[in-house]
C-alpha positions in Angstrom: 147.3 -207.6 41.3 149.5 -205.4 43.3 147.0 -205.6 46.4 146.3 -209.8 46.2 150.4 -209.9 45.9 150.3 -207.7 49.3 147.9 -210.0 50.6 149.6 -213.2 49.7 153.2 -211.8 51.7 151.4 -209.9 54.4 148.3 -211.8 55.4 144.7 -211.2 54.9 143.6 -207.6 54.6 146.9 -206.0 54.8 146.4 -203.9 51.7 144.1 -202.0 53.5 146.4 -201.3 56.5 148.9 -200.3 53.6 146.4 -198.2 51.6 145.8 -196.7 55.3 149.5 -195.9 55.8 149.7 -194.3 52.5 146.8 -192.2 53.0 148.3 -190.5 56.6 151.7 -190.3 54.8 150.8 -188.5 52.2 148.2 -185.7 54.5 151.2 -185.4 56.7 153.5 -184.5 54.1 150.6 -182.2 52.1 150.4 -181.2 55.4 154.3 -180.6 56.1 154.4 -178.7 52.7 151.3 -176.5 53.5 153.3 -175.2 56.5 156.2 -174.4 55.0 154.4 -172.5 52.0 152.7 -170.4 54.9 156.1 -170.1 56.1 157.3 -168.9 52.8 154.1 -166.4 52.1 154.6 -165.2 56.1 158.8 -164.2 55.0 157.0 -162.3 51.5 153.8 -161.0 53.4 154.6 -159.8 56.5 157.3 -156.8 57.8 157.4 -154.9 60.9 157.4 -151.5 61.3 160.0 -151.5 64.1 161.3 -148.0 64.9 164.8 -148.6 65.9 165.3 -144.8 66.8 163.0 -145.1 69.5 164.4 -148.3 70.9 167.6 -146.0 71.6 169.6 -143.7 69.8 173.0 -145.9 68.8 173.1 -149.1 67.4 176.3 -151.2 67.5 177.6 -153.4 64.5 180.4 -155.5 64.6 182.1 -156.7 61.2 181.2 -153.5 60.0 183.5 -153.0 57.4 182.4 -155.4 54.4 179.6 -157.3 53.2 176.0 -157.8 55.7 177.9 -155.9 58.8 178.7 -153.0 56.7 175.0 -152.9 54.8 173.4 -153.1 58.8 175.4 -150.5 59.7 174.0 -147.9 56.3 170.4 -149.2 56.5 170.1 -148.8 61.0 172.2 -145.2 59.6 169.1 -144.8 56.8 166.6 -144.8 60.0 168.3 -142.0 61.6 170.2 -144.1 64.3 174.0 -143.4 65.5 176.5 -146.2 64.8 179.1 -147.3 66.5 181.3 -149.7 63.8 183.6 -152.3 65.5 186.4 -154.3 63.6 189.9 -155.2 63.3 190.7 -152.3 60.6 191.2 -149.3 61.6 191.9 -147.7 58.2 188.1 -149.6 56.7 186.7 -148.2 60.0 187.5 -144.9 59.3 186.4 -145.2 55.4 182.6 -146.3 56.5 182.5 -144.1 59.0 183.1 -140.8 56.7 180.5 -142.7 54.1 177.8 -143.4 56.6 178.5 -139.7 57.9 178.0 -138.0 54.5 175.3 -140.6 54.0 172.6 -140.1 56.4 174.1 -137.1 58.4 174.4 -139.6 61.7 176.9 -139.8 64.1 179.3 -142.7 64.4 182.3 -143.9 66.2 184.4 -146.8 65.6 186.1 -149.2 68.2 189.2 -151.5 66.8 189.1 -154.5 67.9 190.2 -158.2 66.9 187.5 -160.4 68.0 189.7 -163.7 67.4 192.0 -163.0 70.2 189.8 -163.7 73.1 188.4 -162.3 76.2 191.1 -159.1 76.5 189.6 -156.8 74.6 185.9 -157.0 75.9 187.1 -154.6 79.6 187.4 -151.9 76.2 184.7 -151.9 74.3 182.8 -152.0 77.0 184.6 -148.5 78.7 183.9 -147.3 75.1 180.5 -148.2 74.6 179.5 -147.3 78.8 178.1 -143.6 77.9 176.0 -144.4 74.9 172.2 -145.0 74.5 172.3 -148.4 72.7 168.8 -149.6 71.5 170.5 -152.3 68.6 173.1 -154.7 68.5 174.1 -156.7 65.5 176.4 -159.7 66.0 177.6 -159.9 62.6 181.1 -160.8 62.7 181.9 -164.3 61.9 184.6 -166.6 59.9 184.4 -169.4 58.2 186.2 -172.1 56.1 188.7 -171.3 53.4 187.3 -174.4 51.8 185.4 -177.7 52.8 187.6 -179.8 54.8 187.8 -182.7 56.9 188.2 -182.2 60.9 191.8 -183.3 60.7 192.8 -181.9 57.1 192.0 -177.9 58.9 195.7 -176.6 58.7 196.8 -175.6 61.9 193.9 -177.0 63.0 193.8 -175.8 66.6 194.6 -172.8 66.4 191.8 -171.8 63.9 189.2 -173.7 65.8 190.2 -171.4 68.4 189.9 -168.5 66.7 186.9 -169.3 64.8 185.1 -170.4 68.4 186.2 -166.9 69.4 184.8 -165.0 66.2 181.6 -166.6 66.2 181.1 -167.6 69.5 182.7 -165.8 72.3 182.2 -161.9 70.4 178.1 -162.8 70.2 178.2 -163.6 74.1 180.0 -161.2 75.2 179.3 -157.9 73.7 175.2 -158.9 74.4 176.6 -159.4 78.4 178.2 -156.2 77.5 175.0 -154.3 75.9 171.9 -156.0 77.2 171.9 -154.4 80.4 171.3 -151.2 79.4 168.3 -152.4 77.4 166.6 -154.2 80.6 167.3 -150.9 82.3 165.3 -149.2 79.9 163.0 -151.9 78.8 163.6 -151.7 74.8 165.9 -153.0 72.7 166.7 -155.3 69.6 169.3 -157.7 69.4 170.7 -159.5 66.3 173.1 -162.8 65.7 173.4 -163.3 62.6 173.7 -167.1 62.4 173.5 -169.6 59.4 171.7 -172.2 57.2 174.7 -174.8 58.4 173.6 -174.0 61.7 169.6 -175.2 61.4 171.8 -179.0 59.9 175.1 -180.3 60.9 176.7 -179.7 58.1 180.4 -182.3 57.5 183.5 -180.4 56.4 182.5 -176.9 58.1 182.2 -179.0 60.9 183.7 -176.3 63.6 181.8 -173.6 61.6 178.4 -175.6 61.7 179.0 -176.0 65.3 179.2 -172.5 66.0 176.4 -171.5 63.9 174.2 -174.2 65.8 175.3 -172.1 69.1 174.2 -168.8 67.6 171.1 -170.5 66.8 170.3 -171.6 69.8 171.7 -168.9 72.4 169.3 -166.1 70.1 166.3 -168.1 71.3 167.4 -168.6 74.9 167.7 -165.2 75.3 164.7 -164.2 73.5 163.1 -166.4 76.2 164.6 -164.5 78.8 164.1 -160.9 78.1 160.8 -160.8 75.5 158.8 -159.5 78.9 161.0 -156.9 78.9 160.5 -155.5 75.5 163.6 -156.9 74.4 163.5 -159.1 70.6 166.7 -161.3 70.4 166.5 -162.3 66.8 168.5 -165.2 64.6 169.1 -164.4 61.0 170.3 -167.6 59.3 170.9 -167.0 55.6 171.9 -168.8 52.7 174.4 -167.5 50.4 174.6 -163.7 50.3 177.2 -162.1 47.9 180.3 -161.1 49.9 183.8 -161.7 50.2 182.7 -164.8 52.8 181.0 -166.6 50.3 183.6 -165.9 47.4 180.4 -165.2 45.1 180.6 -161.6 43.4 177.5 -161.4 41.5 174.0 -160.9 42.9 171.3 -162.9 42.3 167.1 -164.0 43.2 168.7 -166.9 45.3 172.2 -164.9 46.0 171.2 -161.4 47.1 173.7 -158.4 47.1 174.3 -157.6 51.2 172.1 -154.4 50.5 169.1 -156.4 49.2 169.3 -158.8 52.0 169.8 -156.8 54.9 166.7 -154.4 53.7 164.8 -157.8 53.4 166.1 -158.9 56.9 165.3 -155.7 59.1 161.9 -155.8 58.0 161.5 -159.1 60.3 162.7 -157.9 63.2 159.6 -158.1 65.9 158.0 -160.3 63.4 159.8 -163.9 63.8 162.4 -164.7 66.4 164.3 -166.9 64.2 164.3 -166.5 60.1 166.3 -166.7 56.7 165.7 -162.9 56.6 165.1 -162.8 52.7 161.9 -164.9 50.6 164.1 -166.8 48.5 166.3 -168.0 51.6 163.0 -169.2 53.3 162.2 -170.9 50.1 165.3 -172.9 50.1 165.0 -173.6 53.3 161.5 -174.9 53.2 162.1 -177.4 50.7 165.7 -178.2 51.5 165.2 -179.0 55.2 161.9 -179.7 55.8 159.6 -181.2 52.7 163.2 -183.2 51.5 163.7 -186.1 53.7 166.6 -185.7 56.3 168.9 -188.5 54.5 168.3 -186.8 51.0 169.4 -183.4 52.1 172.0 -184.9 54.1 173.4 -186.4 50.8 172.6 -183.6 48.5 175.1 -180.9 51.2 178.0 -183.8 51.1 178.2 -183.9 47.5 177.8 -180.2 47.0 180.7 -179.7 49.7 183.0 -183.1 48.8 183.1 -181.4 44.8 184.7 -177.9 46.4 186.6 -179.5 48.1 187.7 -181.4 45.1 188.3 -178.7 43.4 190.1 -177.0 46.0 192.7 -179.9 46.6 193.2 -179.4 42.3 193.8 -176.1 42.9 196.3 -176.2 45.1 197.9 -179.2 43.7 198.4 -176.8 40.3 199.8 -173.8 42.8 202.4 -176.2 44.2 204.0 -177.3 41.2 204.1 -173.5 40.2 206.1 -172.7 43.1 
């Protein structure tokens, strides 16, 4: 019935052209979902064995002080490497310093710095950083939204663009011109951005922070490019939610690692895929959320998500301002 109907609005014949259309359809998306299931098993299956001592003897971490930067820092310590911790506070410096000293009997320094002010503090680090053997680098630091908002709602709206285009942005490009010519000079080195799932999909309401993310994204891969001949891996980690301060969750989970459990997970791909959720779960989200979902379907699922926060933000500060 359903095929003589097709027939009688399309013209002789044309359930077979449908039937044929359904057929390649459905292999490509049995095909699509094949893919990303070997994508999935690849994250679960396979780690490298990189030996980040040997690529050189210091690693740097920025945003060292909480949350992924801070667990980078302890693992690269765990593998015998020396760490140099950079971030705004000097008083949390010091604190994960001693730890990672008592820890893993390493040496570390630490550098202050405020990466949201700009391009003055960069002639520093680098005067600090100019006598050590760096073999890793971890852009970590980053900021985000205090909530989902619309482009114009941002308070002081310019202002925080700039500094988030500075955290985000501007820290990742230069402390890699800063550190990655020691690395072609001695032909080994690692390199890590730690970018985001909103920066795979634009992503409304973190619209500044999506943007920068999408940059991380795609500078990591540029400069992988560039430099793999010269034993260089320039590697993207974009994860979902981790537990951290960033993300306001507190407690751990399969789908919401601890910092620890994700950064373990996430050193194990270096030298094994360029760009990568860094933790199974994450690849697993990402697999079905962004590429067996259609685009318009995902699209609407990360507006609703982000419109009810920021719902429930906007009742939150309505009940704070009638407090005060």
């Amino acid at each position: 019935m359903a095929s003589s109907m097709i027939n009688t609005l399309f013209g002789k014949d044309a359930s077979a052209y449908f039937a044929t259309f359904g057929f390649i359809a459905a292999s490509y998306l049995a095909f699509k979902i094949a893919l990303n299931l070997i994508k999935v098993l690849k994250s679960v299956v396979f780690s490298g064995s990189t030996n980040f001592k040997k690529l050189g003897s210091w690693a740097v971490v920025t945003g060292a002080t909480d949350g992924i930067g801070k667990a980078y820092a302890k693992e690269l310590a765990r593998k015998g490497v020396n760490i140099v911790l950079i971030s705004r506070s000097e008083d949390k410096l010091l604190d994960v310093a001693d730890e990672i000293a008592k820890e893993s009997k390493v040496q570390t320094r630490i550098i202050v710095a405020d990466f949201g002010k700009g391009l003055e503090l960069y002639d520093s680090i680098r005067t600090q950083l100019a006598d050590l053997e760096i073999g890793t680098l971890v852009n970590n630091v980053g900021m985000s939204y205090s909530s989902p908002y619309y482009l114009l709602e941002v308070p002081d709206r310019e202002e925080f663009f700039m500094k988030m285009i500075n955290i985000n942005v501007t820290s990742m490009t230069m402390m890699t011109s800063i550190v990655i010519p020691g690395m072609v000079e001695r032909r080994r080195g690692a390199i890590i951005n730690l970018s985001s799932a909103s920066g795979i999909h634009p992503t409304p309401l973190l619209t500044v922070y999506s943007a920068c993310k999408a940059y991380v994204h795609f500078f990591s891969q540029c400069v992988q490019r560039e430099y793999q001949s010269q034993g260089i891996t320039c590697q993207c980690v974009m994860p979902y939610f981790v537990a951290t301060k960033m993300s306001k969750v507190r407690k751990p989970s399969l789908f919401i690692p601890s910092p620890e459990t994700y950064v373990k997970s996430a050193l194990s791909k270096v030298g094994v895929s360029e760009v990568t959720n860094g933790y199974w779960p994450h690849s697993l989200q990402g697999a079905i959320l962004l590429d067996v979902l259609p685009e318009f379907v995902h699209n609407k699922l990360m507006s609703n998500i982000l419109l009810s926060a920021r719902k429930r933000n906007l009742k939150k500060r309505e009940r704070e301002s009638k407090k005060d």
